[in-house]
Structure formats: C-alpha cells, structure tokens
TORKOL-286239 format. One record per residue (C-alpha): y negated, z negated, x negated. Coordinates in Angstrom, 3 decimals, padded with zeros to 6 digits. Layout:
residues N
((Y, Z, X));
...
//
This chain:
residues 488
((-019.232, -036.114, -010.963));
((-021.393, -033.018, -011.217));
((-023.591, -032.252, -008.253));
((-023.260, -029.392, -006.199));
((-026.598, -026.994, -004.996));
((-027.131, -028.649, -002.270));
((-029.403, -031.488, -002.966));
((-031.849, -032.003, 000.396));
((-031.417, -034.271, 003.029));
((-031.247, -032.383, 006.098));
((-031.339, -033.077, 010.007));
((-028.157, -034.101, 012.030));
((-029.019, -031.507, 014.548));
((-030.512, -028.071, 013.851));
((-030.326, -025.083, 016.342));
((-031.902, -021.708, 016.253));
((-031.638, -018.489, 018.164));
((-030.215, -014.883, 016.929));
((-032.908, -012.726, 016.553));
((-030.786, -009.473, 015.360));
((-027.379, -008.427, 014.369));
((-026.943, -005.528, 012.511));
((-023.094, -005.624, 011.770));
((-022.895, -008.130, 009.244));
((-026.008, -009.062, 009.035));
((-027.579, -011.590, 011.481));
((-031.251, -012.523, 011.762));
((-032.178, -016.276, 013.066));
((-034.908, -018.146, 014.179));
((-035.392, -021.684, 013.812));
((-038.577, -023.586, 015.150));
((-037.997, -026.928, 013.480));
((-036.607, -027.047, 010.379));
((-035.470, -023.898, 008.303));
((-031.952, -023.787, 007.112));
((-031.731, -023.566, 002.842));
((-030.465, -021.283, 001.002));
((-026.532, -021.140, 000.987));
((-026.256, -023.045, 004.441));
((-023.857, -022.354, 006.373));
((-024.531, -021.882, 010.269));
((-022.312, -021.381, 013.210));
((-022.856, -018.944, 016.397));
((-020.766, -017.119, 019.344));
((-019.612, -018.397, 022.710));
((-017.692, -020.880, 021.155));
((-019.145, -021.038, 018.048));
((-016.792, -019.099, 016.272));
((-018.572, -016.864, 014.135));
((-019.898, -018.312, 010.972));
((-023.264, -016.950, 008.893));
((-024.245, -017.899, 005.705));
((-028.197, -018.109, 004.958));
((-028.995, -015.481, 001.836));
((-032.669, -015.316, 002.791));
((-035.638, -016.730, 004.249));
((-037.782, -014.206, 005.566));
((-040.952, -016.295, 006.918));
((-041.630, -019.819, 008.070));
((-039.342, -019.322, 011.055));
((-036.681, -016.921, 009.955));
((-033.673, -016.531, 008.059));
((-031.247, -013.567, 007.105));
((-027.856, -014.262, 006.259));
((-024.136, -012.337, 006.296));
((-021.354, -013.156, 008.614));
((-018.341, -014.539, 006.838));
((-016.228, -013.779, 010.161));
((-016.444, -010.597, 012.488));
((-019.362, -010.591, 014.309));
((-017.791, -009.358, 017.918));
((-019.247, -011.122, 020.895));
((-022.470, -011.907, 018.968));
((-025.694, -011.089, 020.842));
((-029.724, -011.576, 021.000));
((-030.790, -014.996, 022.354));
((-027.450, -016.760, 021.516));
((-027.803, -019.918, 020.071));
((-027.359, -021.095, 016.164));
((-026.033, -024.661, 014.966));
((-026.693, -025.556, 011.285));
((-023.991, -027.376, 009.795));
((-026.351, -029.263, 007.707));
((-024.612, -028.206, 004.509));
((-022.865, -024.938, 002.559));
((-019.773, -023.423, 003.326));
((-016.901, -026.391, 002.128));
((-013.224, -026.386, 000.868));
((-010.158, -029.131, 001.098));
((-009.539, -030.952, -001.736));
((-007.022, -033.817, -002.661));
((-003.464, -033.953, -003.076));
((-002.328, -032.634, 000.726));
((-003.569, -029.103, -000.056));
((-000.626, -028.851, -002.721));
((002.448, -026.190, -002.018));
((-000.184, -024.766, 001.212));
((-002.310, -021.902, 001.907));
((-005.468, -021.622, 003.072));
((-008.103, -019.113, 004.186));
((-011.603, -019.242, 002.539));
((-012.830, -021.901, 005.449));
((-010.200, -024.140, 004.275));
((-007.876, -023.266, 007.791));
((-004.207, -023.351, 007.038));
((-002.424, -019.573, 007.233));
((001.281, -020.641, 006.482));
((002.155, -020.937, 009.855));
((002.384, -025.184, 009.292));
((000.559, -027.775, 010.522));
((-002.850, -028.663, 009.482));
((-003.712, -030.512, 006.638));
((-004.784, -034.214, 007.531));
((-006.229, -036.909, 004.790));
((-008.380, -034.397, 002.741));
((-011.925, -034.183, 001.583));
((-014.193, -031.259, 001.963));
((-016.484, -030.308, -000.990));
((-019.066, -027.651, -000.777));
((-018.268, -024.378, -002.671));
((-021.439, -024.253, -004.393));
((-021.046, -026.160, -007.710));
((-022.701, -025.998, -010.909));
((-020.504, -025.450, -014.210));
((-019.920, -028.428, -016.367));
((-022.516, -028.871, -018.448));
((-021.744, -028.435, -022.330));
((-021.728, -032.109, -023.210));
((-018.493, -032.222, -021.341));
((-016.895, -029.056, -022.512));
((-014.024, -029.453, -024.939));
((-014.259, -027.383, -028.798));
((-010.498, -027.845, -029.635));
((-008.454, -024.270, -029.682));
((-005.066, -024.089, -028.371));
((-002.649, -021.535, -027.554));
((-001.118, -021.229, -024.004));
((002.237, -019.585, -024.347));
((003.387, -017.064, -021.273));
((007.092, -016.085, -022.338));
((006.208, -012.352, -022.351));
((006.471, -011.002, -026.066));
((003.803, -008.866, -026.583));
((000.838, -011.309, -025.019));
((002.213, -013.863, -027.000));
((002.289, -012.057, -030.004));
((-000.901, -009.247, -029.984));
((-002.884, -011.316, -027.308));
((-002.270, -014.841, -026.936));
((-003.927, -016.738, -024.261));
((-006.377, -019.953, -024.909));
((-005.265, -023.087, -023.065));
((-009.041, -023.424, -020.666));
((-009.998, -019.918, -021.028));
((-010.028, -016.662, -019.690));
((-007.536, -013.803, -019.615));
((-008.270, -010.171, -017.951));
((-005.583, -007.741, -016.868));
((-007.251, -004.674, -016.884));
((-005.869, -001.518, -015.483));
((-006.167, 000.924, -012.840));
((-003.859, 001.257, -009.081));
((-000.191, 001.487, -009.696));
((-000.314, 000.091, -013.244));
((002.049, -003.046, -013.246));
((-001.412, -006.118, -012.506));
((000.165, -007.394, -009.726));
((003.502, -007.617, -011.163));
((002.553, -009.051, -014.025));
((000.160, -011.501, -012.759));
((003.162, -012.815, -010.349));
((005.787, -012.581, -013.554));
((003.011, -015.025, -015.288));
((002.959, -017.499, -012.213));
((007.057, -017.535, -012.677));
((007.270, -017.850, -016.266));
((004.240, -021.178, -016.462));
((004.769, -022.631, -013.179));
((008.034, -023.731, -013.960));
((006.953, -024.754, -017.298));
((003.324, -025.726, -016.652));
((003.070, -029.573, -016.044));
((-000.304, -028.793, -014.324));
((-001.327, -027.643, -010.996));
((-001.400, -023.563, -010.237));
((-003.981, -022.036, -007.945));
((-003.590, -018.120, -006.865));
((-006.643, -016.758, -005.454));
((-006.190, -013.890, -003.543));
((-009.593, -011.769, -003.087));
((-009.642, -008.473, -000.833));
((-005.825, -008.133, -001.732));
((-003.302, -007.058, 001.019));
((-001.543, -009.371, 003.526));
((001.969, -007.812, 002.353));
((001.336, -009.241, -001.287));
((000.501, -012.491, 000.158));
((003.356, -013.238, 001.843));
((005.540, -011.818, -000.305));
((004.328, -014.151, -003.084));
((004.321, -017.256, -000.812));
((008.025, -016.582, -000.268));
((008.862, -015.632, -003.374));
((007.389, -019.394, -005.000));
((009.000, -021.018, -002.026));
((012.247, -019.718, -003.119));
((011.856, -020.233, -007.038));
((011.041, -024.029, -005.695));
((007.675, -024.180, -007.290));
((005.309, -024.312, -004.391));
((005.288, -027.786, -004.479));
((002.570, -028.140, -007.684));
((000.950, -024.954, -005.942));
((-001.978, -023.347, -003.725));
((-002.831, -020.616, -002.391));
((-006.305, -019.247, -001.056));
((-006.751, -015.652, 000.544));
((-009.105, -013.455, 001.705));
((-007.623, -010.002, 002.882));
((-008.615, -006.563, 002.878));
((-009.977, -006.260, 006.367));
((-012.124, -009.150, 006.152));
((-015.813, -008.942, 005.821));
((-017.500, -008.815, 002.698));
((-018.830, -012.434, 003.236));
((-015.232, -014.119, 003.414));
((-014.279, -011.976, 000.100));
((-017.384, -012.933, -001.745));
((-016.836, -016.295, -001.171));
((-013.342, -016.948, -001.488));
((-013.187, -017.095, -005.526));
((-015.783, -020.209, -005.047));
((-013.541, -021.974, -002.540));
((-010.471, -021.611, -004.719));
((-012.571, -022.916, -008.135));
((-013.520, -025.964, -005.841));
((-010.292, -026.535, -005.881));
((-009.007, -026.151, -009.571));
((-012.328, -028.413, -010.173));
((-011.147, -031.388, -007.778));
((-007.571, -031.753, -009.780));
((-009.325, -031.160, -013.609));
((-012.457, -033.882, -013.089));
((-010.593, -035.848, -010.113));
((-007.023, -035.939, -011.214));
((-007.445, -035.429, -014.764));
((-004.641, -032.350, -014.912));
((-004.728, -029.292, -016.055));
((-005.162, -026.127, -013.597));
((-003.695, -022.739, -013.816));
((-005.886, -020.383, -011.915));
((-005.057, -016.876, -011.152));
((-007.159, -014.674, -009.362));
((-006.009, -010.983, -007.972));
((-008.639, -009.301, -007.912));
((-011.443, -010.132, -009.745));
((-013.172, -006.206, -009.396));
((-012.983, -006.965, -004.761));
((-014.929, -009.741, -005.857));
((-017.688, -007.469, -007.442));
((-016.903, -004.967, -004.933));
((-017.270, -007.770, -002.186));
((-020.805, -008.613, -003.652));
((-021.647, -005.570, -004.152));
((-021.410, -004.779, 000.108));
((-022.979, -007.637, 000.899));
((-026.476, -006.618, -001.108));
((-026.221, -003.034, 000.210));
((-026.247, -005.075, 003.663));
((-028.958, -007.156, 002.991));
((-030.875, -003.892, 001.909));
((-031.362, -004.547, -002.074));
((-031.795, -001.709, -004.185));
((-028.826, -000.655, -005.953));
((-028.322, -000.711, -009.723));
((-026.388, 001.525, -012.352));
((-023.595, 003.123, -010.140));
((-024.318, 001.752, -006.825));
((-023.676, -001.955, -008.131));
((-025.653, -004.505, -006.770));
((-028.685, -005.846, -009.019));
((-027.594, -009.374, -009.347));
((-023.883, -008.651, -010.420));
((-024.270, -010.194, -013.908));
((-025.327, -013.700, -012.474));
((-023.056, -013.354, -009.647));
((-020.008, -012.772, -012.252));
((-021.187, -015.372, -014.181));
((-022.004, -017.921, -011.412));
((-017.930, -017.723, -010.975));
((-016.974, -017.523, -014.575));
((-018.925, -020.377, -016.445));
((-017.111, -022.479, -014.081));
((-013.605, -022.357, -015.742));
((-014.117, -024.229, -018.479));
((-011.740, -026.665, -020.357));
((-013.731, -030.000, -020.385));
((-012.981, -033.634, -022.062));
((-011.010, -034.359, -018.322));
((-008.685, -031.665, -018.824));
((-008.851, -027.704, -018.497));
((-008.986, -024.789, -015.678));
((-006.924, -021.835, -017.373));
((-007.715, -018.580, -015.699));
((-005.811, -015.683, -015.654));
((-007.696, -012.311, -013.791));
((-006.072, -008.924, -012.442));
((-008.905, -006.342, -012.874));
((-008.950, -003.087, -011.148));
((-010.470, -000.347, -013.477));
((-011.823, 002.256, -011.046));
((-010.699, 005.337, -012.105));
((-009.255, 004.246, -015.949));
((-012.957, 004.073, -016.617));
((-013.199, 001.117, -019.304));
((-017.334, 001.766, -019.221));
((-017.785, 000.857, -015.685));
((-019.845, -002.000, -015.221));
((-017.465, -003.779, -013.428));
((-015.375, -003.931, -016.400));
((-017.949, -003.993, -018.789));
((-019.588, -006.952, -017.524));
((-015.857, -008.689, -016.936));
((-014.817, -008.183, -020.621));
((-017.946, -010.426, -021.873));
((-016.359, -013.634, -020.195));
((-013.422, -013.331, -021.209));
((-011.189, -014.800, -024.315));
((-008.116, -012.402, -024.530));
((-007.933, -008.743, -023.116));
((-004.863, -007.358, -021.696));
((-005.160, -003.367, -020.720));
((-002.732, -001.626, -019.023));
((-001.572, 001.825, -019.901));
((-000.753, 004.616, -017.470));
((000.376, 006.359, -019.732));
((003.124, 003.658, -021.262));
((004.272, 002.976, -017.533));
((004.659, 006.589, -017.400));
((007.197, 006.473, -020.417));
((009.248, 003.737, -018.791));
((007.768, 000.950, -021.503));
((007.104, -002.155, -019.338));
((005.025, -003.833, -019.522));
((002.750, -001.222, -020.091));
((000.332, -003.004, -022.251));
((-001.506, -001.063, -024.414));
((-001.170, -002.909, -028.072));
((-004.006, -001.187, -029.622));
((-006.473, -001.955, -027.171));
((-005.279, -005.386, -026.214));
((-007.377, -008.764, -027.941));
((-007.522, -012.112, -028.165));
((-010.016, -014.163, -029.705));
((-007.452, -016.688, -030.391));
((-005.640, -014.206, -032.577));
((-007.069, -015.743, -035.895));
((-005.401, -016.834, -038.747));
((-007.315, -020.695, -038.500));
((-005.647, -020.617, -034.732));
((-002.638, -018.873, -034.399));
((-001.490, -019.436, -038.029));
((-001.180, -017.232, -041.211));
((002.300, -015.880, -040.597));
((001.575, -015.227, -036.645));
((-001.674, -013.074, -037.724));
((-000.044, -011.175, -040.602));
((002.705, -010.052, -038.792));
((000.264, -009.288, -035.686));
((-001.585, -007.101, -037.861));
((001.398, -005.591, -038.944));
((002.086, -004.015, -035.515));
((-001.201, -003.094, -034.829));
((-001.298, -000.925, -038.311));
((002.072, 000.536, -037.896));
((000.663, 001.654, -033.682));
((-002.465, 002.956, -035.375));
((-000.464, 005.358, -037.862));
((001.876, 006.403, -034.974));
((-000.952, 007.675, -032.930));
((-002.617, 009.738, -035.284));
((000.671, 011.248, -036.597));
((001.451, 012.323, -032.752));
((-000.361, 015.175, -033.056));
((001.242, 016.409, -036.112));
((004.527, 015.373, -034.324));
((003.359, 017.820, -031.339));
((002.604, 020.636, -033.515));
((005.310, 020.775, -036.342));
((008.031, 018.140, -035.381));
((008.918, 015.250, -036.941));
((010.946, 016.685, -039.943));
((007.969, 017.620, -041.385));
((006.597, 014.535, -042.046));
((006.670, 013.077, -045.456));
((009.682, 010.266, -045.106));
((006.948, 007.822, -045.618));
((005.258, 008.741, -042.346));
((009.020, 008.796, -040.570));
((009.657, 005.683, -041.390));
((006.428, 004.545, -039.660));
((007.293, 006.702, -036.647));
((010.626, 004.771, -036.404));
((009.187, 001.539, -036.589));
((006.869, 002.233, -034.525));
((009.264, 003.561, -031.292));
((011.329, 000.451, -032.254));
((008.316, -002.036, -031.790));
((008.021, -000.345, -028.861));
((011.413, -000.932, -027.023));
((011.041, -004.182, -028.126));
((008.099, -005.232, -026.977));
((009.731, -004.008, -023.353));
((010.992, -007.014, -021.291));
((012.755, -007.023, -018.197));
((010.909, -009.322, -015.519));
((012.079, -011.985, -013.467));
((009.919, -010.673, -010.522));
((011.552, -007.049, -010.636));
((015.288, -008.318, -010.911));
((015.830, -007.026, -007.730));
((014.711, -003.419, -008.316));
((015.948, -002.982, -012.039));
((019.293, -004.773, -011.660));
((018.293, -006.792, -014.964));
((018.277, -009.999, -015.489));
((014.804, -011.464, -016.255));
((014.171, -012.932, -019.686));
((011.424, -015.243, -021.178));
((011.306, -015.545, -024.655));
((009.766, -017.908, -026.940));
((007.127, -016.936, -029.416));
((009.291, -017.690, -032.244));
((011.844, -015.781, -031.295));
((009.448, -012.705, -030.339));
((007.679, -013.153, -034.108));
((011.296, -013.470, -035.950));
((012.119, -010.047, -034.150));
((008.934, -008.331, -034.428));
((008.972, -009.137, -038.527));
((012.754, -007.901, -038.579));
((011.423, -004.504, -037.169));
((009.318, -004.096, -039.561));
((011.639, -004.818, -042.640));
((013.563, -001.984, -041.204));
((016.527, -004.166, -040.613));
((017.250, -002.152, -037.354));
((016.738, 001.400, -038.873));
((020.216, 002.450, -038.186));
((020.863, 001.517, -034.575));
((019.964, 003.051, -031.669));
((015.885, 002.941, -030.131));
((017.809, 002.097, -026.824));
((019.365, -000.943, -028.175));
((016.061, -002.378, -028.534));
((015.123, -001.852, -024.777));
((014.519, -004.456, -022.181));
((015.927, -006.833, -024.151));
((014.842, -010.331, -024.850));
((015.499, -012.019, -028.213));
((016.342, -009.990, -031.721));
((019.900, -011.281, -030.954));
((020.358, -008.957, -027.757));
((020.621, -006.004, -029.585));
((023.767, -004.672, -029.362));
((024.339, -001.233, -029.901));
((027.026, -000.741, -027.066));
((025.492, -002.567, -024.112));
((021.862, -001.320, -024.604));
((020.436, -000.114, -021.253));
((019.585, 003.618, -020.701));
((015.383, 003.995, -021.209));
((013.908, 006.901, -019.191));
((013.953, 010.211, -021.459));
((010.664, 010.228, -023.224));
((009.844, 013.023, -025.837));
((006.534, 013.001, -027.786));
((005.640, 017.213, -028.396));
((008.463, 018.606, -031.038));
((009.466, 014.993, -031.033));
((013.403, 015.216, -030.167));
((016.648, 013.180, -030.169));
((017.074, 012.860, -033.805));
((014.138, 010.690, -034.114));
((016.818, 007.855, -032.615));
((019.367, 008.466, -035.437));
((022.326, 007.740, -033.377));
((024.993, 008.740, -035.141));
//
C-alpha cells in the first residue's frame, strides 16, 4: 500500500485558539503541540467550520484556509485538531453516490455506513509499479478514435474555451464507456455549477449506469479551499478501487483550469507573490501533485479524461500550457467549427495523441490518419484562394482536395446521445473500424458524387443515403458557393 504524507504520530487531543480571520484565511495558536502541514482542524460554535494548516508561522502559530465559509468565526474561539489531513470514503458503499469534498452525501439519500476514510494526501505510485504496455481505449466518437485516440491509464485534455461543446462531450464520453467500461467511473466536478450536477446525476440514473459510478463536487460558490481540494478527494477514490480492488477506473474531471484557478485564490490569500499572469508560483507542482497520480500500475489503471477551460482561446496561457505537458492525447475545441454547425467541433489539425503511432495504433490506422490530416492541411491554405477567386479557379487537382476535405468533414460530425433531446437525432456510437473503413472510402473519392449533406450526422459509411440526409446549417467559405456540393 503506498503511504500517504502524513507520517507523525500525533496527540489524541489538540486545541488552539483563533488568533485572526481574514476571510478565508484563519490564524491559530496552539501552546502544546503545533498542527503539521496539511492538517486539518475544526472551529465555530459547533465546530462547523473546517481549516486546513498551509503554514507555520512561529513556534506557536499556524496559517491555514477555510475549506467551508467562515461566518460565525471569531477571535478567542477555540480550535480542535483532527489529528490527521482532510479524508475521503472509500470501499464499495460509495458506488452509484455523491459526495461533497468532506466525503458528506449530497444526493438527498441516506448516509453511507461500512466505509473507510483515507487521507487525501497520497503520494503517486512509485515507477516500479507503473505499467509500460500501450493500449488504446476506444470512446465510440469517430474522430477521437481515429486523429486522437485515447491510452487505456493515461491522460486526455479537452481544451476549449465557454460555450464550446466540453461539457457535452465530456458527459457523451461517460455514456458511450460507462455502459461499455467493465471498470468503475468517477466524475469529479471542480468549481462547476450545481445545474450541471444534477442534471448529470439524473441523466446516469436514467441510462441505469450509476450503479458502477461516483460522483464528487465542489460548486461554484464554494471557497477556494473546498475547490482546491476536491480533485484529491476524488483521486483517493479512483486509487482505493485500482490498488484495493484491482479494477480499472475511469476518471473524469470538469474542470481541470477551477482547479488552477482554485489554487491560484488560495496563494493570493495566503499573500504569495504572484507569477506570470497573476498565477500562483507553485502551480507547476500543484498540477503535477494531481497529475502523476493517474497512472496505470501492475494492479490495474486510473484513465483520466479532463475538460479544460482556455481563457479567452488563448492556447499560451499557462494554465494550458502547463496542462498540455501531462497529458497523452489533446483534444481542442474549435469555435469556429461549432460556429459552422460541425459537431463535435474538434479541431483535426490541432488535435494529438501520442498513441497515434504506427508501433501502437497499427500501420493502416496511422496511414489513413495521416491521410486526413494532409488533405485538412491543403484545405486550409487553399481557403484563402477560395475567398478571393472562388473555387472554379482552382486547378481540379486542388478541387478534388477541397471536396474531400468538406466530406471528411460531415463525416467526422456525429449526432450525440446526450443532445437527442435538442437535435431530434438519434445518438450513434460507432466502432473504430467502421469510422477507419469510412474515412479511407472518403478519400478514394467513392462519395464524390453525392451530396456533402448526406455525409452529416451520420454514423457508419452505410448511413449515407442521399435522400434522408439531414439539413447542415448553411456554411459558405468566401466565393465558396453551392456548387462545391455537386448535387445534381
């Protein structure tokens, strides 16, 4: 079992005063024995309120940040240590519930009975234990599986800024692999809004998959604290069934940037001097504290799959910056593909995998990968031309790339099984093979002569039928005009 932080013995009972509070921030002193690092401390009139220790200031004094709201806390009141960091429930009982970061149950059930409670602050599993074998983990949504396939224990980013599709996506992934996944499936929630929350809990309750589930949240209006510290709570957790139960975890996290953002409040608070765009100075460990931690080890593997706000569409934030160097496949979002009705917006060109290698995903996969990416490069430096002088004055060459290209495009379009409701299609999922054999009939120009709109939100090659092809949003590109479909 790997060992958690906390390594002292400490004394049954430990009280100090409150020296100051300064909204989240509360100063302590303790006369006999001075709380560690990470310890987590309770205070109020009926002890309520709960501190973690970030800092000891002298031989008698601590500073640490309120994971709860600080109302009703005052000079002189008294401080209980707990003897031990902030801890989380794991075992099998926690399965199909959800909890808030102090492992309280917020489904409106009763309370979880028959569980353990591990502290939050674990070290990653050290590399003797850490598997070397590469496989893909296959998410039913064509263009992931074929331009960025996921690695079965690693890391996947969604990155894209508000209004983008993360959320939707993230929740079409839990739809597609938790009916499929033979594992367990842990959604983290950090700084995201109450609405999603519930919406998703119903949502899985209704698709009847809650029962190899759990959930852990931290909203929007709690303090900075509670959202730092959630993403630690829920990896607890994913760690208890991969070393413990031996089964594979599927860990989704929405958002990994309020995590950042969360950490980035609490320094300000506890008056560090900011770095390179008001981030805090420790963000890279902090990141990395979280991330070394999913690992896929000789017990079995923690797959995680991250929504990442971009603030602003600005890929050089360091937020972003510092998020891409954990991960193992890349998925960015377009704005301006969402704009043009293609969903899901995922930008092809910018999207990568590190699985997508011919010794991993196979010669054929990888040829016909590169295909698409070659045939997207040539379309987006002939746009211009297409803006200026139309397509007809292309060389027929260069038109026939143009047509591939807005073909691979409607293809690559899916209609979700989370957006049914709104679209009035019927979700697919579609297996790689079938997203390969379609892709590589594109390209062959096998589908020259039928209609772009065929091709859209459809699942499978087969689909394509030239009278029952659903109306795309009219999208022109400059002189770009309705001949470029060829419908007769």
């Amino acid at each position: 079992m790997e060992k958690t932080l906390e390594k002292t013995p400490r004394p049954l009972k430990n009280s100090g005063v409150v020296v100051s509070v300064r909204g989240s921030v509360v100063v302590m002193r303790f006369d006999n024995h001075l709380p560690p690092i990470y310890s987590l401390l309770h205070a109020g009139p009926k002890k309520q309120i709960a501190i973690e220790v970030l800092s000891q200031l002298d031989g008698h004094r601590v500073r640490g940040i309120a994971l709860t709201p600080t109302q009703g806390l005052a000079r002189g009141m008294a401080v209980e240590d707990t003897g031990g960091p902030l801890q989380a429930p794991v075992g099998k009982e926690i399965l199909s519930r959800m909890f808030d970061v102090f492992g309280n149950v917020i489904d409106r059930g009763e309370a979880v009975s028959d569980v353990e409670f591990r502290g939050v602050h674990r070290l990653p599993p050290p590399l003797s234990r850490r598997s070397t074998k590469s496989e893909i983990f296959e998410t039913g949504i064509k263009v992931i599986d074929v331009l960025a396939p996921l690695e079965r224990g690693g890391k996947a980013g969604l990155f894209g800024g508000a209004g983008v599709g993360k959320t939707v996506l993230l929740t079409e992934m839990i739809h597609n692999m938790v009916a499929h996944h033979q594992g367990v499936s842990i959604f983290c929630g950090i700084g995201e809004r109450c609405r999603e929350g519930e919406e998703l809990y119903r949502e899985m309750k209704e698709a009847g998959v809650l029962s190899n589930m759990v959930m852990v949240f931290s909203q929007m209006n709690e303090p900075p604290g509670s959202r730092f510290r959630v993403g630690h709570a829920a990896l607890t957790m994913a760690e208890y069934f991969r070393d413990d139960e031996h089964r594979d975890v599927l860990l989704l996290i929405d958002n990994i940037f309020r995590f950042i953002q969360a950490g980035s409040e609490v320094s300000g608070l506890m008056g560090q001097m900011p770095s390179r765009l008001g981030y805090q100075p420790t963000m890279g460990t902090e990141l990395s504290s979280l991330e070394e931690r999913i690992a896929n080890t000789d017990t079995g593997a923690i797959t995680s799959i991250q929504a990442v706000y971009v603030p602003a569409d600005d890929f050089t934030d360091p937020a972003a910056v510092h998020t891409f160097s954990h991960l193992s496949a890349s998925i960015v979002l377009s704005r301006k593909l969402a704009g043009e009705g293609l969903y899901p917006a995922i930008d092809p060109l910018q999207s990568s995998s590190k699985m997508a290698m011919p010794s991993i995903v196979g010669e054929h996969h990888y040829r016909v990968a590169r295909d698409i990416r070659k045939t997207f490069a040539q379309y987006t430096e002939l746009k211009d031309i297409i803006a200026m002088l139309g397509l007809e004055q292309l060389s027929p060459e260069d038109r026939n790339v143009v047509l591939r290209a807005r073909r691979l495009e409607r293809f690559l379009t899916q209609p979700f099984f989370t957006t049914e409701q709104f679209t009035g299609l019927k979700g697919k999922l579609v297996p790689l093979k079938d997203a390969l054999d379609g892709c590589e009939r594109i390209l062959r120009d096998e589908f020259k002569d039928i209609p772009e709109s065929a091709l859209y939100m459809i699942g499978s090659i087969k689909e394509a039928k030239v009278d029952q092809a659903p109306v795309q949003p009219e999208t022109k590109h400059g002189g770009e005009h309705e001949k470029t479909t060829h419908e007769a």
